[in-house]
VOPAGU-2260 file (C-alpha; in pm, 1 decimal, decimal comma):
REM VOPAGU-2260
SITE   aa  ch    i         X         Y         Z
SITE  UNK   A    0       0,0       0,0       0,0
SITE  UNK   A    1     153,7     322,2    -113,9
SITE  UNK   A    2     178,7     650,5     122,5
SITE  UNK   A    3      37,6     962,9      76,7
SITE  UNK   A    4      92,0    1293,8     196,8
SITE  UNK   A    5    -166,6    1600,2     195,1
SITE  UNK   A    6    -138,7    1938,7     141,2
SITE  UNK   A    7    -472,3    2149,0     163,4
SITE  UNK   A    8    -498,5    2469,4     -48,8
SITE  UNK   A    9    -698,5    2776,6      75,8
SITE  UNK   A   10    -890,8    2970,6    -116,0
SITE  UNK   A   11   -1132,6    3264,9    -119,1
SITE  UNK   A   12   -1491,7    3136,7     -49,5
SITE  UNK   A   13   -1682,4    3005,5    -352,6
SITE  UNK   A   14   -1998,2    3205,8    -412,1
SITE  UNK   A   15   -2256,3    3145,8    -703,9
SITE  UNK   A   16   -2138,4    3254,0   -1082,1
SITE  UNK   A   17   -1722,1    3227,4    -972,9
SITE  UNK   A   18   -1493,1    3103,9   -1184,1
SITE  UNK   A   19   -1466,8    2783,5    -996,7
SITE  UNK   A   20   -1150,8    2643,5   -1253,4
SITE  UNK   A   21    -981,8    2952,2   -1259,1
SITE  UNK   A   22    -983,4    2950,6    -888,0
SITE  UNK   A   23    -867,0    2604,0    -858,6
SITE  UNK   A   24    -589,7    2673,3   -1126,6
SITE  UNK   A   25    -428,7    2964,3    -878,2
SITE  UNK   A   26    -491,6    2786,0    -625,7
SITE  UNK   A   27    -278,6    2451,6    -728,0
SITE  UNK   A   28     -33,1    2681,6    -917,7
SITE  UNK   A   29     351,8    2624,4    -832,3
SITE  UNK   A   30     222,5    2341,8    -598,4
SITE  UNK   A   31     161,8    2062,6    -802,8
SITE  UNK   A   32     363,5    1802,6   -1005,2
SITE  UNK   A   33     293,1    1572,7   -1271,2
SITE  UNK   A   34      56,8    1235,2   -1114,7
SITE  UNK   A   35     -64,5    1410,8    -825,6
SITE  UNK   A   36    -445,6    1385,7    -699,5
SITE  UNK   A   37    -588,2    1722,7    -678,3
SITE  UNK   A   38    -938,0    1682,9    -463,7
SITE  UNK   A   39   -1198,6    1894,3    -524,3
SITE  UNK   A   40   -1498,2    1931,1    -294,6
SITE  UNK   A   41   -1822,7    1859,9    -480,2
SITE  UNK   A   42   -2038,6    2103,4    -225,4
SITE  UNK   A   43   -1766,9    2418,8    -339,7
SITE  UNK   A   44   -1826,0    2292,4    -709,6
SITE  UNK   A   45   -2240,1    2314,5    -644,8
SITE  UNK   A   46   -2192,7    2684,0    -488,1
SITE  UNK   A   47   -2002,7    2769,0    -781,5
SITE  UNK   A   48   -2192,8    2687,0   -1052,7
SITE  UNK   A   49   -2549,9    2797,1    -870,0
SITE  UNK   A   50   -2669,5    2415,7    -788,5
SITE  UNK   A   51   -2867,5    2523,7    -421,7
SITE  UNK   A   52   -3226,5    2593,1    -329,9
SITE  UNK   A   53   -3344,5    2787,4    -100,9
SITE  UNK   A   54   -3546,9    2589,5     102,6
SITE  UNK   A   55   -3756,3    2920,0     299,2
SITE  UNK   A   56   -3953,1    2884,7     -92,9
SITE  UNK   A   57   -4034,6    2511,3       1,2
SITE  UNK   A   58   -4373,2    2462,3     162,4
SITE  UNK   A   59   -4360,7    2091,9     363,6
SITE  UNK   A   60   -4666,1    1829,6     293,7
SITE  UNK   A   61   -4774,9    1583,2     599,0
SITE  UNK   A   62   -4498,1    1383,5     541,3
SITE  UNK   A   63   -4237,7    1627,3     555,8
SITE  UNK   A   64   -4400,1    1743,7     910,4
SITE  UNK   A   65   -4408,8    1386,4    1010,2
SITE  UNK   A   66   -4056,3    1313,6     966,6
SITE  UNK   A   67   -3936,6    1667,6    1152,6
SITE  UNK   A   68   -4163,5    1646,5    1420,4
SITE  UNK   A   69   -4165,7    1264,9    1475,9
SITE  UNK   A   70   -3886,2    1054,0    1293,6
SITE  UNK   A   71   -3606,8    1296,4    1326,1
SITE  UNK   A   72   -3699,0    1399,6    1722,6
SITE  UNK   A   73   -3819,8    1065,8    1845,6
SITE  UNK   A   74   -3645,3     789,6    1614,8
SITE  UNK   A   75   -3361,8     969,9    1561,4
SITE  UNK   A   76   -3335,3    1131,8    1852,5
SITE  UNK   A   77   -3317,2     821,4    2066,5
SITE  UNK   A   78   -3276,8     473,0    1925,0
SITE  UNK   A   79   -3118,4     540,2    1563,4
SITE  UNK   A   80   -2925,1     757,7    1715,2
SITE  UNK   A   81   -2782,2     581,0    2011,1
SITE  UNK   A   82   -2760,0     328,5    1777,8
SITE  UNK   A   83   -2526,5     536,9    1595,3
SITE  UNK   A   84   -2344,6     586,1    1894,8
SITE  UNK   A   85   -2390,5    1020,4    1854,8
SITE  UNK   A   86   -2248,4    1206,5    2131,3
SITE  UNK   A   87   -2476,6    1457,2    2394,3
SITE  UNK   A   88   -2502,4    1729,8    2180,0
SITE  UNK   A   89   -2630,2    1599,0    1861,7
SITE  UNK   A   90   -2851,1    1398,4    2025,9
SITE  UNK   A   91   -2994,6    1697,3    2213,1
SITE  UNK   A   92   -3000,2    1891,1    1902,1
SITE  UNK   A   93   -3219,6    1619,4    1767,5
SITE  UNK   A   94   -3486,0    1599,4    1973,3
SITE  UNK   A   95   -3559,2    1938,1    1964,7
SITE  UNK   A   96   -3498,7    1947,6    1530,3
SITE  UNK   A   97   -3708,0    2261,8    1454,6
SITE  UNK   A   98   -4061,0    2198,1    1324,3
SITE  UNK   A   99   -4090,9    2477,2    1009,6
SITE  UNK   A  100   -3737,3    2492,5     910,4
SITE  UNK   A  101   -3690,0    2119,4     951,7
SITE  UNK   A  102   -4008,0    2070,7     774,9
SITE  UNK   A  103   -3932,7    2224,3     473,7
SITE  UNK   A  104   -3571,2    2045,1     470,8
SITE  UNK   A  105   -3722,3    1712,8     469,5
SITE  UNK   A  106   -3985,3    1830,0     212,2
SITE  UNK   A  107   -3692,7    1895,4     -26,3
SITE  UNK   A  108   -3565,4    1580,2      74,2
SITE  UNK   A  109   -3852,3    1422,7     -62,3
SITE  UNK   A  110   -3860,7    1607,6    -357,3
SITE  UNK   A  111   -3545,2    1553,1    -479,8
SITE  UNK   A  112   -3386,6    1216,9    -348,9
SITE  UNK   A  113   -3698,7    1058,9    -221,8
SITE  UNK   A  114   -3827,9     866,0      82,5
SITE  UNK   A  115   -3517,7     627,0     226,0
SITE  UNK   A  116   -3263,2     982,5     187,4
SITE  UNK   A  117   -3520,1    1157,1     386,9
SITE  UNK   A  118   -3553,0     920,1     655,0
SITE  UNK   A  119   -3157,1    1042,4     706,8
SITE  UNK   A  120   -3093,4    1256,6     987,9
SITE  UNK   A  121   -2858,2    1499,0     764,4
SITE  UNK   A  122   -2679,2    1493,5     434,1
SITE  UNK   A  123   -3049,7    1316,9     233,4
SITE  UNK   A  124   -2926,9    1208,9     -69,9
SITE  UNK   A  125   -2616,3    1491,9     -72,5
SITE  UNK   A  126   -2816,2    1780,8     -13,6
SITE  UNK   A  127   -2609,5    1967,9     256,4
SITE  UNK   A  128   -2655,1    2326,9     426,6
SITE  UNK   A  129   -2348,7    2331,5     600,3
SITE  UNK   A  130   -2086,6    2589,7     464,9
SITE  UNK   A  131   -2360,5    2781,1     272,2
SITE  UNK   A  132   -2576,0    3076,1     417,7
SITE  UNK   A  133   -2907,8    3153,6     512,1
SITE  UNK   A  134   -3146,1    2883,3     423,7
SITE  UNK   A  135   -2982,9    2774,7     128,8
SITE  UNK   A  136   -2874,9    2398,5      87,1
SITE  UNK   A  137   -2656,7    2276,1    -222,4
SITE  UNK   A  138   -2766,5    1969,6    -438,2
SITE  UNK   A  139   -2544,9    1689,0    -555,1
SITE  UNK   A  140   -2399,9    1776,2    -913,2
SITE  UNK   A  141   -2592,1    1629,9   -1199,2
SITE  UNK   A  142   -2242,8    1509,6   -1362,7
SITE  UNK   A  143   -1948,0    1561,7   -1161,0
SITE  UNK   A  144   -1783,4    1311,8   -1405,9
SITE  UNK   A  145   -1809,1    1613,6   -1643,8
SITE  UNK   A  146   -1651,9    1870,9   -1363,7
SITE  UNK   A  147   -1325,0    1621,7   -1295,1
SITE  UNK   A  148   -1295,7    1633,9   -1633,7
SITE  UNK   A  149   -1288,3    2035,3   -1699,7
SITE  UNK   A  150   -1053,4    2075,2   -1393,2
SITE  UNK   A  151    -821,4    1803,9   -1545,0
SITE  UNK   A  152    -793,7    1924,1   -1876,9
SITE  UNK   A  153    -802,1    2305,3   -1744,7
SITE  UNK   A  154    -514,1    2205,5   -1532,3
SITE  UNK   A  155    -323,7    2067,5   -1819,6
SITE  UNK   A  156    -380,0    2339,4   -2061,9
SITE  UNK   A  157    -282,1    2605,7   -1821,8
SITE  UNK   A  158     -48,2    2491,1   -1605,0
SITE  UNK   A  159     128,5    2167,6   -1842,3
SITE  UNK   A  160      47,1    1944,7   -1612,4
SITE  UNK   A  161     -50,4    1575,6   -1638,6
SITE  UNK   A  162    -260,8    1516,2   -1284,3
SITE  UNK   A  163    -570,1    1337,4   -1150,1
SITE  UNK   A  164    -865,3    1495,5   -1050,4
SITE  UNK   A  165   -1111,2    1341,9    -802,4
SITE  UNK   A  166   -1454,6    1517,0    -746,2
SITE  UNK   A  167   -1527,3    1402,5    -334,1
SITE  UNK   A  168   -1818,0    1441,4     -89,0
SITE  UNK   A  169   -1764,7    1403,0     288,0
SITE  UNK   A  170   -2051,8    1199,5     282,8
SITE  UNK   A  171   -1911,0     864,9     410,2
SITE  UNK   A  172   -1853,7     511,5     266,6
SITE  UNK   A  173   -1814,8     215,8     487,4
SITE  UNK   A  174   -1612,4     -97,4     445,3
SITE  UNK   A  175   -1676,9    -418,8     508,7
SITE  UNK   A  176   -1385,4    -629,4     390,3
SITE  UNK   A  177   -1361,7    -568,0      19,5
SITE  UNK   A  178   -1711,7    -435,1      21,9
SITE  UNK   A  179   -1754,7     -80,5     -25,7
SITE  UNK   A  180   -2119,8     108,5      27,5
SITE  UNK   A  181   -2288,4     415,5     128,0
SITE  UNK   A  182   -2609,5     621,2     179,5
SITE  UNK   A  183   -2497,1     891,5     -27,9
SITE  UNK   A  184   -2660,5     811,8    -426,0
SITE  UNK   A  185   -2416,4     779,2    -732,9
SITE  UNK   A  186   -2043,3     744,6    -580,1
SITE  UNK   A  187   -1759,0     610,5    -820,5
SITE  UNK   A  188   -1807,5     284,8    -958,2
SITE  UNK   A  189   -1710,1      -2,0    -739,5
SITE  UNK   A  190   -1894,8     192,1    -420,2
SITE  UNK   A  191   -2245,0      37,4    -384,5
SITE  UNK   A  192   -2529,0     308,2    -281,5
SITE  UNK   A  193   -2843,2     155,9    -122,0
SITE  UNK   A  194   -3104,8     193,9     170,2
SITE  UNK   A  195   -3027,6     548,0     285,8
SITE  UNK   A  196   -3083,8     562,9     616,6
SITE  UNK   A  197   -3087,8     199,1     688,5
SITE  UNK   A  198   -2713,9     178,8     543,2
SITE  UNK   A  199   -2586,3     459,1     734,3
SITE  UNK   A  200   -2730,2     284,1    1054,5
SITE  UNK   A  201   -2573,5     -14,1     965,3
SITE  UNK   A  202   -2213,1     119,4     885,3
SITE  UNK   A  203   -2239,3     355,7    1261,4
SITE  UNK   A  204   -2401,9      50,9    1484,5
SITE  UNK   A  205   -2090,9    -184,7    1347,0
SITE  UNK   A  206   -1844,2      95,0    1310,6
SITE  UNK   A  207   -1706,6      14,5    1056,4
SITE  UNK   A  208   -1405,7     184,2     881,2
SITE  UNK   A  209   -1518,8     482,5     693,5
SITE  UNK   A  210   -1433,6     695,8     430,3
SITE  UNK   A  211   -1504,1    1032,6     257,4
SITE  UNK   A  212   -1723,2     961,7     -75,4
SITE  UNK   A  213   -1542,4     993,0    -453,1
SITE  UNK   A  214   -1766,6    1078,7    -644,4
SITE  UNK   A  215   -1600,2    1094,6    -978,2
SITE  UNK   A  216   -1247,9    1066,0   -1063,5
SITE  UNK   A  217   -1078,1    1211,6   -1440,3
SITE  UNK   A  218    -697,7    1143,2   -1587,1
SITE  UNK   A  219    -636,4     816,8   -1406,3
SITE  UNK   A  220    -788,8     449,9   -1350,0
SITE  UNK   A  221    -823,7     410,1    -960,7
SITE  UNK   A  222    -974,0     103,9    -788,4
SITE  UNK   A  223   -1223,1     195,6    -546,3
SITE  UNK   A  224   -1037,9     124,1    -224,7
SITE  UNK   A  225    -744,3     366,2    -362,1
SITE  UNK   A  226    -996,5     610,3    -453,1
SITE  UNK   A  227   -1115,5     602,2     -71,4
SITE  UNK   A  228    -747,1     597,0      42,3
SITE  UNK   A  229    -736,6     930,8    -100,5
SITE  UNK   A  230    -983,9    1101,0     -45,5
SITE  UNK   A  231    -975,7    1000,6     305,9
SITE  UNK   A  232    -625,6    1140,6     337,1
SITE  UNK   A  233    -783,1    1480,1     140,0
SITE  UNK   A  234   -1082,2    1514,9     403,3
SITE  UNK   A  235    -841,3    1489,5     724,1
SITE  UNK   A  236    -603,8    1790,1     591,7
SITE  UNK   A  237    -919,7    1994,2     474,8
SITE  UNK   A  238   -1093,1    2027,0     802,5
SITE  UNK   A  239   -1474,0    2101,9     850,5
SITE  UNK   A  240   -1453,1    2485,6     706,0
SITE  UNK   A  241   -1731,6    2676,2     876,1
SITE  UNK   A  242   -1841,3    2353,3    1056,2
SITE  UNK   A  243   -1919,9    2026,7    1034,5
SITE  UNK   A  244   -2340,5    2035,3    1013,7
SITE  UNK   A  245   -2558,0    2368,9     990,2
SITE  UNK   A  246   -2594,7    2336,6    1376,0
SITE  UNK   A  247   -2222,3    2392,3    1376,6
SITE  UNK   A  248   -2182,0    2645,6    1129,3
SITE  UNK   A  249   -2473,1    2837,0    1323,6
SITE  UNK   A  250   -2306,8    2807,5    1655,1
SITE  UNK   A  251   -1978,1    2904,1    1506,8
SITE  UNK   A  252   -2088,1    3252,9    1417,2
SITE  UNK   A  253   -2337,0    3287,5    1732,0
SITE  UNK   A  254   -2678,3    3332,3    1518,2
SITE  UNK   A  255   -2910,9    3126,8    1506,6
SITE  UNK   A  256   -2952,2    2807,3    1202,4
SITE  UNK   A  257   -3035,9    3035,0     921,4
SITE  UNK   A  258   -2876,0    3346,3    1007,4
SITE  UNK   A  259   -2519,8    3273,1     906,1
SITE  UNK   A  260   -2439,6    3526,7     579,1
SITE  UNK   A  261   -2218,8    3531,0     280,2
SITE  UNK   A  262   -2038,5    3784,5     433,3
SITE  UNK   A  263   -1983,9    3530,0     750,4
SITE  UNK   A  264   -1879,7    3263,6     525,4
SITE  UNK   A  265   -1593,5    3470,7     371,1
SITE  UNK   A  266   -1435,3    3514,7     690,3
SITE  UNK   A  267   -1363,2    3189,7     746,1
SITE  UNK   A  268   -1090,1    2940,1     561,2
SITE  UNK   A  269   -1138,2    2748,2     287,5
SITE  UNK   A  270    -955,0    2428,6     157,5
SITE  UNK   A  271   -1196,8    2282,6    -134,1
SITE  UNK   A  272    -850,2    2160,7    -322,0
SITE  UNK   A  273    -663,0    1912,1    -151,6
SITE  UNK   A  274    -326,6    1796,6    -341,9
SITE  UNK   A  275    -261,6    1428,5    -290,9
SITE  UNK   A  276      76,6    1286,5    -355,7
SITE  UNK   A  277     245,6     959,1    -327,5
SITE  UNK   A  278     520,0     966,9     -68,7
SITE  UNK   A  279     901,2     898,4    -227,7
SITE  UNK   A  280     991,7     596,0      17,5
SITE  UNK   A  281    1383,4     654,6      85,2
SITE  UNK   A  282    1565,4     302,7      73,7
């Protein structure tokens, strides 16, 4: 098994309508060499290119209600997530998930990964409100096959350099021997995506050894465990930017969930380009 060192670039926060390559490209500049795995954060690549909703438009159904006010406080809030073995504060932070706000979350859920993601207590089928303001959530790219690839060949045109580009959620993947799944819908091939909720459950109660999700990878073949390896390695020297879940984020900036700005969110440091590079063994 080869060895890997990190380095984690920091950037200017992404907003909506940057140029997210040219960033990248200045970012990576006079850093990297030819075969190195440049890691690119899927939620910075969804800011970028506009790919959030903002949920205060979303008006929640019964079911939506049901799951904030029941499944996420009750089910969630004690047996899944003792289950899951979550520490004192998420847990309290689940049984009192906020009726309105959390309604229309899970009524986006629904609408745009379905039932089993919105039975998840965060993260339903990639959809993710952490490091983004207000009440705005990103969506999981459409293609991020199609984004690796721009950033590779923008990379190569600009800066002559031959490198790997691997398009990553922190959503995690589990392992089970040489099995690989996870909750999160679409990874790389060779990751197996089923059951939502039931799979994260099932990868917590065992703990099993997880990983950060690639999602896509461009300018190299890479077996799925490398693929984890790495990005693994790339979410440990990136850090949780403005936090970890929207409670975070919120509690970061003392306002309340919702109240964190763009303007917030540009104070803090960002590292959505991780560079990746196989460590030179000395004999």
């Amino acid at each position: 098994m080869p060895k890997y060192r990190a380095l984690a670039v920091q950037t200017s926060y992404w907003k909506p309508k940057d140029d997210y390559t040219a960033k990248i490209i200045d970012a990576v500049r006079g850093k990297i060499e030819e075969g190195d795995f440049v890691v690119v954060s899927e939620k910075a690549v969804s800011t970028a290119t506009g790919n959030f909703r903002d949920e205060s438009a979303v008006k929640p159904g019964f079911e939506a209600f049901f799951l904030a006010r029941f499944w996420m406080r009750v089910v969630w809030g004690y047996p899944l997530g003792l289950m899951c073995h979550f520490g004192q504060r998420l847990l309290f932070r689940l049984r009192n998930y906020p009726f309105e706000q959390g309604g229309r979350h899970k009524q986006l859920a629904l609408d745009e990964a379905g039932l089993l993601q919105a039975l998840m207590f965060g993260s339903e089928g990639g959809i993710d409100g952490s490091n983004l303001p207000y009440t705005y959530v990103s969506l999981p790219l459409k293609n991020p096959a199609e984004a690796a690839e721009i950033i590779r060949r923008e990379i190569l045109l600009r800066l002559k350099k031959n490198v790997c580009v691997v398009i990553a959620d922190t959503d995690k993947t589990y392992r089970f021997r040489n099995f690989y799944f996870t909750p999160r819908p679409k990874p790389m091939k060779g990751i197996y995506s089923f059951g939502g909720a039931a799979t994260y459950v099932l990868g917590r109660l065992f703990k099993l050894k997880k990983s950060s999700t690639p999602l896509a990878v461009d300018g190299c073949d890479l077996e799925a465990s490398q693929a984890l390896t790495i990005t693994n390695i790339a979410d440990r020297a990136r850090g949780p930017g403005s936090g970890a879940t929207v409670w975070d984020m919120a509690s970061r900036f003392r306002v309340g969930v919702g109240g964190v700005s763009w303007d917030m969110l540009s104070q803090v440091r960002h590292k959505p380009v991780v560079i990746v590079r196989e460590a030179v063994v000395k004999s």
